[in-house]
C-alpha atoms as an extended CHARMM CRD file, in Angstrom:
* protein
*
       136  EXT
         1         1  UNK       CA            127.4840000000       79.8170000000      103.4140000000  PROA      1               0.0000000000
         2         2  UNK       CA            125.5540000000       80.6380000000       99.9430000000  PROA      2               0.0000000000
         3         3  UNK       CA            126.1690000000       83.9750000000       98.3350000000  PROA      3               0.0000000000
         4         4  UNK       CA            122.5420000000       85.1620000000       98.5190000000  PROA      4               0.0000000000
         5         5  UNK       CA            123.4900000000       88.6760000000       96.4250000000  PROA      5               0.0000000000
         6         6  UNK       CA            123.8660000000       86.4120000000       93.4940000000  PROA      6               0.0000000000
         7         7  UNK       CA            120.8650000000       85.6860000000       91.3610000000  PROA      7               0.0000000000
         8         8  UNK       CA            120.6740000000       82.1120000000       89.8960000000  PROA      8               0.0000000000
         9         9  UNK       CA            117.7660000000       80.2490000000       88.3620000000  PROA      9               0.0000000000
        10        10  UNK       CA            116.1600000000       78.6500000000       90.8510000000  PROA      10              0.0000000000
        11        11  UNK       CA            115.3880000000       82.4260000000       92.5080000000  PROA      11              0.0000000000
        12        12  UNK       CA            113.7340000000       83.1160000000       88.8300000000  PROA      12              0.0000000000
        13        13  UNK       CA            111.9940000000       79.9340000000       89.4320000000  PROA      13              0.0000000000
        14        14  UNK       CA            110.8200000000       81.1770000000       93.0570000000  PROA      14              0.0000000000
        15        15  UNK       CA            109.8900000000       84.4240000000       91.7380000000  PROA      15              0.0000000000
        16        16  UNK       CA            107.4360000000       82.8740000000       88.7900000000  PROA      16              0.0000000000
        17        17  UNK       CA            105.9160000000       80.4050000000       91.0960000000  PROA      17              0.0000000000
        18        18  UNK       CA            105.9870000000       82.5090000000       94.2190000000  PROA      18              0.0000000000
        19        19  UNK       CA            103.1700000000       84.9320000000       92.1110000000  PROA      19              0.0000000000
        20        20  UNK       CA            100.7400000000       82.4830000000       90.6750000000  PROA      20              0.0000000000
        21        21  UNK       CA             98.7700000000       81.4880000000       94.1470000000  PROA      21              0.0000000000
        22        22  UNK       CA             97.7290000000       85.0340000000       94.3270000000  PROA      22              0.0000000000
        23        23  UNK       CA             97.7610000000       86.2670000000       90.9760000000  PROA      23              0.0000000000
        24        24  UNK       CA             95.4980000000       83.9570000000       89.6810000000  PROA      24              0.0000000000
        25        25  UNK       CA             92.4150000000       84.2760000000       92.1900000000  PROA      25              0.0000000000
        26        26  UNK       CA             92.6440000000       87.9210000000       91.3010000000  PROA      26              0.0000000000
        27        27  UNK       CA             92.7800000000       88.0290000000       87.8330000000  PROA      27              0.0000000000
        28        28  UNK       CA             89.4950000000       85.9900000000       87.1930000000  PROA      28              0.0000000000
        29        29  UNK       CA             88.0470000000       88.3080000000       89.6000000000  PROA      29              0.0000000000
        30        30  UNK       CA             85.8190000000       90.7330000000       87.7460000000  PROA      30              0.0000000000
        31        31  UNK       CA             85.9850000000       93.0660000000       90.6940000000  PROA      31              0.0000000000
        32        32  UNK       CA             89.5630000000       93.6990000000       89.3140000000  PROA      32              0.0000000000
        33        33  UNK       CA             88.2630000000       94.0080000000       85.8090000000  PROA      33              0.0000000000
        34        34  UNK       CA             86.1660000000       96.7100000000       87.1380000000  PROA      34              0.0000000000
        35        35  UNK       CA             88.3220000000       98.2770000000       89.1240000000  PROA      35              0.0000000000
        36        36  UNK       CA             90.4570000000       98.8110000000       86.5880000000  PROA      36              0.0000000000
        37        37  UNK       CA             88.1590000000      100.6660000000       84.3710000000  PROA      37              0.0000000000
        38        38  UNK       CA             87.5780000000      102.7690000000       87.0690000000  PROA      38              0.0000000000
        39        39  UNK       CA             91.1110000000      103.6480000000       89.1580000000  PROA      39              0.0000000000
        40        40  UNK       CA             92.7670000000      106.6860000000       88.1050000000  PROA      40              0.0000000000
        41        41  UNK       CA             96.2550000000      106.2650000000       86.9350000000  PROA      41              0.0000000000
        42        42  UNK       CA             97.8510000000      108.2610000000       89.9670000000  PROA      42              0.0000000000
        43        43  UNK       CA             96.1310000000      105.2890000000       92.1780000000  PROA      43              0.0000000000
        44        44  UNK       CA             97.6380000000      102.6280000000       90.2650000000  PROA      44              0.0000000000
        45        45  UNK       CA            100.8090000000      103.7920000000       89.5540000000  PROA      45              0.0000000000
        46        46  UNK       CA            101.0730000000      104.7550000000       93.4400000000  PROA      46              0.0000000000
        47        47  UNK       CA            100.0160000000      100.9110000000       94.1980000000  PROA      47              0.0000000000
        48        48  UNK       CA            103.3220000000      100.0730000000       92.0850000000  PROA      48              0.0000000000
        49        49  UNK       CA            105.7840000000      102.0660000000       93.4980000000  PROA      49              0.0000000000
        50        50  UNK       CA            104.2660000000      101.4540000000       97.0160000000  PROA      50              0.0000000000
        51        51  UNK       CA            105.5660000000       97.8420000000       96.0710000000  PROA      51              0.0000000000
        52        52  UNK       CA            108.6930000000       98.7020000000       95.0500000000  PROA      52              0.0000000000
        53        53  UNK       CA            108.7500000000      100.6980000000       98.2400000000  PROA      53              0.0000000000
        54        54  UNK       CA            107.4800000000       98.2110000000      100.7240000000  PROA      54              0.0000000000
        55        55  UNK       CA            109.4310000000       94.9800000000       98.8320000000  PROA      55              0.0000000000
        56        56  UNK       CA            113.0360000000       97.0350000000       98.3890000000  PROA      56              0.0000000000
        57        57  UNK       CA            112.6410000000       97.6860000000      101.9930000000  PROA      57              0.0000000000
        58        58  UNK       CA            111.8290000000       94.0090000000      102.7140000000  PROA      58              0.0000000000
        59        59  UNK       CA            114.5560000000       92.7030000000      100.6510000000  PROA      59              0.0000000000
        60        60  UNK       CA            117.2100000000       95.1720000000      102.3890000000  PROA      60              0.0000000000
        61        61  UNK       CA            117.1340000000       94.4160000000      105.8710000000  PROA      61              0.0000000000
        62        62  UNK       CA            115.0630000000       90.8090000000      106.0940000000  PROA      62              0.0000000000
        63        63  UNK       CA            117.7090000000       88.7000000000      104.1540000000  PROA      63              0.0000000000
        64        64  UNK       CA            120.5080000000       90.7510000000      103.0820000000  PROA      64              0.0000000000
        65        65  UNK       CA            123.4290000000       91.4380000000      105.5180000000  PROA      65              0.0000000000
        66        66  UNK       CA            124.4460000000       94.7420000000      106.0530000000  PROA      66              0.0000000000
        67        67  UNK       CA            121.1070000000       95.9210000000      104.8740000000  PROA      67              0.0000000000
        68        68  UNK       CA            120.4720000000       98.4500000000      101.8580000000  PROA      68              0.0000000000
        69        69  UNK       CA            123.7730000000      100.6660000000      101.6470000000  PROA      69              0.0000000000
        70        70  UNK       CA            125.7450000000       98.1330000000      101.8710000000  PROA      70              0.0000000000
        71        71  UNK       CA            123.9080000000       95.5180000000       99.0810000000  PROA      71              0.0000000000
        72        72  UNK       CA            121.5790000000       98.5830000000       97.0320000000  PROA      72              0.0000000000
        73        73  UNK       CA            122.8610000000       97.3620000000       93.7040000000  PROA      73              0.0000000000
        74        74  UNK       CA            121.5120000000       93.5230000000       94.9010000000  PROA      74              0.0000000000
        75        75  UNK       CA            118.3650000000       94.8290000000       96.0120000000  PROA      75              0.0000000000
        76        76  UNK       CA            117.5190000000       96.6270000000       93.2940000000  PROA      76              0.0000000000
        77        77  UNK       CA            118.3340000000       94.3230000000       90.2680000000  PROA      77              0.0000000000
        78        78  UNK       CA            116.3120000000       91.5200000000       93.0560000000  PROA      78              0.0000000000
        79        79  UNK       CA            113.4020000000       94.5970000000       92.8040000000  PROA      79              0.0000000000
        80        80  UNK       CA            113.2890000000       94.6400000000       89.0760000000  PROA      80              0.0000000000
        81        81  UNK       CA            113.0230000000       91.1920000000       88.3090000000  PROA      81              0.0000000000
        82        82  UNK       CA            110.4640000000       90.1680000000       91.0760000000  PROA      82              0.0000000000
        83        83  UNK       CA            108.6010000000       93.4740000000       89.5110000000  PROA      83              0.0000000000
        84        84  UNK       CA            108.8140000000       92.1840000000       86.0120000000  PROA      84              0.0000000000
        85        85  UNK       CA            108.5060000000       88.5490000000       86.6920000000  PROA      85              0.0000000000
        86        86  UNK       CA            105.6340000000       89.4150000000       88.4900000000  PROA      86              0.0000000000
        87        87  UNK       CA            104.2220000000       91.5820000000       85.7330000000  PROA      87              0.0000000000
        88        88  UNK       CA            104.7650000000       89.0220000000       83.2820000000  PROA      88              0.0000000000
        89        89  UNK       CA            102.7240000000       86.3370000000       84.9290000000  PROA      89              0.0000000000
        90        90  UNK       CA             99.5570000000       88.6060000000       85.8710000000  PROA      90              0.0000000000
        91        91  UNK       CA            100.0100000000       89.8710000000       81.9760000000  PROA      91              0.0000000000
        92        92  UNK       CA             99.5610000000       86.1140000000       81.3680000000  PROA      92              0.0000000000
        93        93  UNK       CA             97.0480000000       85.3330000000       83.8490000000  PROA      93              0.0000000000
        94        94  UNK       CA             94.9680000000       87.9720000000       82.4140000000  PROA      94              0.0000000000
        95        95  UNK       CA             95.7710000000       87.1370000000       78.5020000000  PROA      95              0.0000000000
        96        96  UNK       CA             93.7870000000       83.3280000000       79.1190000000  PROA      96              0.0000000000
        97        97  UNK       CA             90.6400000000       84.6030000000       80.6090000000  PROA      97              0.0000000000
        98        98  UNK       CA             90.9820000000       87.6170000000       77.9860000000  PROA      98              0.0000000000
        99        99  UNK       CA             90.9270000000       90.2910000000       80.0280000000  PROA      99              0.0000000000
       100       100  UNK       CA             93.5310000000       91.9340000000       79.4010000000  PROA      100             0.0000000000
       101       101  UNK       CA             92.9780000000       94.3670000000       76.0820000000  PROA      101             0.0000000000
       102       102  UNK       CA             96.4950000000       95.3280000000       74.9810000000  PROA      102             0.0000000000
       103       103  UNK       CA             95.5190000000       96.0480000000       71.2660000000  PROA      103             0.0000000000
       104       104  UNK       CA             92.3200000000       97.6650000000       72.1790000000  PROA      104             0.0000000000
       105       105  UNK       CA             93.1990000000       99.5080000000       75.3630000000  PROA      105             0.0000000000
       106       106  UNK       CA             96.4440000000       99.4040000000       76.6370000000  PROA      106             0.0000000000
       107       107  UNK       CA             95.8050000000      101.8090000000       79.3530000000  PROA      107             0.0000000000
       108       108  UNK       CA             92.9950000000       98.9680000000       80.6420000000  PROA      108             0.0000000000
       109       109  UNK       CA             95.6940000000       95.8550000000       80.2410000000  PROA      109             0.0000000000
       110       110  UNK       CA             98.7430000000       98.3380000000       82.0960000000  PROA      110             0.0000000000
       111       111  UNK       CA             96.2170000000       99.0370000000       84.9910000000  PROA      111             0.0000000000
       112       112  UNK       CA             94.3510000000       95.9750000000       85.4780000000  PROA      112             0.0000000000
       113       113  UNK       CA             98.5900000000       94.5450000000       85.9610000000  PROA      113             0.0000000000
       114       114  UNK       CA             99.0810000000       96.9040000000       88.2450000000  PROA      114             0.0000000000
       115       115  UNK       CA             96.3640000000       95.9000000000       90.2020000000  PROA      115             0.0000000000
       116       116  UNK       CA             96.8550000000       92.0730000000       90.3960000000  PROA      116             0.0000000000
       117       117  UNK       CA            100.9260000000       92.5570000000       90.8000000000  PROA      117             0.0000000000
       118       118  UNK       CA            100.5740000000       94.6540000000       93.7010000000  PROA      118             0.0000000000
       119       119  UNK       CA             99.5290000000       91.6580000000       96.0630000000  PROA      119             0.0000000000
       120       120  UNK       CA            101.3040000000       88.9280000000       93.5930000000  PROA      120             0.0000000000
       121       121  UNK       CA            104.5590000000       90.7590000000       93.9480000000  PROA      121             0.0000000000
       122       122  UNK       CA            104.7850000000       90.0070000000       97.5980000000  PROA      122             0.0000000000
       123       123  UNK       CA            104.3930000000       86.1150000000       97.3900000000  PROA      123             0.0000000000
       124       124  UNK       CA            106.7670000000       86.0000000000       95.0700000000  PROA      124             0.0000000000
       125       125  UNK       CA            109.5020000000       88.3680000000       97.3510000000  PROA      125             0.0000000000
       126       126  UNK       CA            108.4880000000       86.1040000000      100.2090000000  PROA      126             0.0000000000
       127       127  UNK       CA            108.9000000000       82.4940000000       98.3600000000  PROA      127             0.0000000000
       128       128  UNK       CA            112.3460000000       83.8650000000       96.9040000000  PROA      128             0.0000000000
       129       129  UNK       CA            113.5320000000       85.1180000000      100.1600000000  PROA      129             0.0000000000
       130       130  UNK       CA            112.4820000000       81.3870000000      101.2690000000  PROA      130             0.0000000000
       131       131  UNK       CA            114.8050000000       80.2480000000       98.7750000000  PROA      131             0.0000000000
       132       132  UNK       CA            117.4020000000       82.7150000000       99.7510000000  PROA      132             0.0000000000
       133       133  UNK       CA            117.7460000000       81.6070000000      103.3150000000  PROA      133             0.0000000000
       134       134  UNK       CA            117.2190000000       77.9920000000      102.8100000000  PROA      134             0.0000000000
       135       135  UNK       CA            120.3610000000       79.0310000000      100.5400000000  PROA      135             0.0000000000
       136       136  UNK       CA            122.3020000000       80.7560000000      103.6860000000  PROA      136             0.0000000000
């Protein structure tokens, strides 16, 4: 049996490719373009951690024996990456259909993120945990 607390490169690999079906149909979607001009940051940045919450939780007790207490350091490293991964794509995603305004309005480009990683960020938990048990 595969030790699923380690991280190797294919679960990168998941991660990347387990955001793009659902971060791209969003981020050419000027309905997130708007919304993003519009949602206060106390919405967005509860969107984000209401990821971390629902995906930490996910990761904890659908593929990790013994569950948070016993694999917390796992989870959360597992939490980070899928959260920057995830980030890093929709950052992208946005960059080619220049939407995303970093020099001009960084508070715009952080929010509009937000928005697209919140759904993104799932796939890619689900296609790694894929990985993970296909793994076990």
């Amino acid at each position: 049996m595969a030790d699923t607390s380690k991280i190797h490169g294919g679960d990168l690999a998941e991660m990347l490719v387990g955001a793009v079906p659902i971060a791209y149909p969003l981020a050419v979607t000027e309905e997130v373009w708007n919304l993003g001009e519009s949602i206060t940051w106390m919405s967005a940045l509860l969107l984000w951690a209401g990821t971390g919450v629902v995906i930490g939780w996910y990761g904890s007790h659908a593929f990790q024996a013994g569950g948070f207490r016993k694999n917390w350091s796992s989870v959360l490293i597992r939490l980070g990456l899928v959260q920057l991964l995830t980030f890093a794509v929709c950052a992208l995603l946005l960059i080619v259909v220049g939407k995303w305004p970093i020099a001009t309005d960084p508070a715009l480009a952080i929010k509009r993120t937000l928005l697209v990683l919140f759904p993104a960020s799932f796939s890619a938990t689900i296609v790694d945990s894929f990985g993970r048990r296909a793994q076990a």
